[in-house]
Every structure is written in structure tokens, then in C-alpha cells.
N, C-alpha and C positions, 0 to 999 in steps of 0.2 A: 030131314037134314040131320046129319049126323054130330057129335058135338064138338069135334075138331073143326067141319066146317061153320058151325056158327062163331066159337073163338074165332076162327079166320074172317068172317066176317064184321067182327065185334072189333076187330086188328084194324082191317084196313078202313074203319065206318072213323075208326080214332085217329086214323093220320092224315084221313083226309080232311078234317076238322081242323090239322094244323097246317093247313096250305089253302095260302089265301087265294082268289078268284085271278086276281093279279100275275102272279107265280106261276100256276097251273096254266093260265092263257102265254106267257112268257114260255113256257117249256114247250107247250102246244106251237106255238108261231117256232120252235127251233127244231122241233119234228118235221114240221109241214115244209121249212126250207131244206132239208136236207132229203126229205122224197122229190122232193122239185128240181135239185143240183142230180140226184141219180137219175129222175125221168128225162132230166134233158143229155145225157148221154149213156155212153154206152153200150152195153148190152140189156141195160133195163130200159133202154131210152119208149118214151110214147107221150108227144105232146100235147097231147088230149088231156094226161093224168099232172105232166109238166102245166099248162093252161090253170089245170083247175088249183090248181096247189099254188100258184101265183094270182089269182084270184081272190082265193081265201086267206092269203098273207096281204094282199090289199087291203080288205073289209077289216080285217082284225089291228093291224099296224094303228090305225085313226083310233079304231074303240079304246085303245091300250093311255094314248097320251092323256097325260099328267096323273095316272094310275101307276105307271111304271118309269124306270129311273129314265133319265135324259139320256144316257150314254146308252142303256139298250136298246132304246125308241130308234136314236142316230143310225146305231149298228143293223138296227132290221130295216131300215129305209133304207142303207148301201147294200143290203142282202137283195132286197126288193130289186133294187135300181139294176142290180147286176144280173139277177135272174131274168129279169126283164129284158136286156141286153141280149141274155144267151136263149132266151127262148127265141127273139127276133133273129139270131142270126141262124139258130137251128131251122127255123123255118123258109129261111131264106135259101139254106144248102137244101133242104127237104125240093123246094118247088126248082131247084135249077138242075137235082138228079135226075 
């Protein structure tokens, strides 16, 4: 390993020491809904990948409360709520084509 690459890893070994468990699951669950808004339409659409990606904002939403602020907890259960919506109606058009 070369010594740029270990600086580089010595870099990012240090900013991840300042993000806490909290933060990173918070940015995580705001990744995970927006592959989940692309999978359910589209040209990237496939509700297999939509499915799994509302699954995994399920599981994680519960783990997050009173770790994380009130007002983003609120905001990923209206995310939730709505993905959930738009998976069922995707699927609803899917089974009547």
C-alpha cells in the first residue's frame, strides 16, 4: 500500500470517528428512500428492489426513535407511509396490465 493510500485511509478512519451511529443510520434511511422513490417508477422501476428498500426503512425507522430528533423520526414515517402507498398502487397497475 502506497503512502497516499494509507494517508487516505488514515483521512477517512478520522471522519468517521466524528459521525455518530445516529447521523450515518439518518443519512442511511435517506439513501434507502430515494432508491425506493426511483424503484417504484420509471425507467428504473422493479418492485422487488422497491419491496426490499421499504422493508429496510421499516426495520430501521423503530431502531432510530429517541436516538434521533423527533421531527426526522415524523418525516421517515410520512416517507414510509407514502412509499408504502406507492408500492401498493404500483403493484395494483402491475397485476391489472
Amino acid at each position: 500500500m502506497g503512502e497516499d493510500e494509507q494517508r487516505l485511509i488514515a483521512e477517512l478512519h478520522a471522519e468517521l470517528a466524528k459521525v455518530s451511529v445516529s447521523d450515518f443510520l439518518l443519512q442511511t434511511l435517506h439513501s434507502i428512500a430515494m432508491l425506493a422513490y426511483q424503484r417504484l417508477g420509471g425507467e428504473g422501476r422493479d418492485l422487488v428492489q422497491a419491496k426490499l428498500a421499504i422493508d429496510a426503512l421499516q426495520t430501521l425507522v423503530p431502531v432510530l426513535e429517541g436516538s434521533a430528533p423527533e421531527e426526522a423520526m415524523r418525516d421517515f414515517g410520512q416517507v414510509l407511509a407514502s412509499l408504502q402507498l406507492a408500492y401498493a398502487t404500483a403493484v395494483s397497475e402491475d397485476s391489472e396490465a
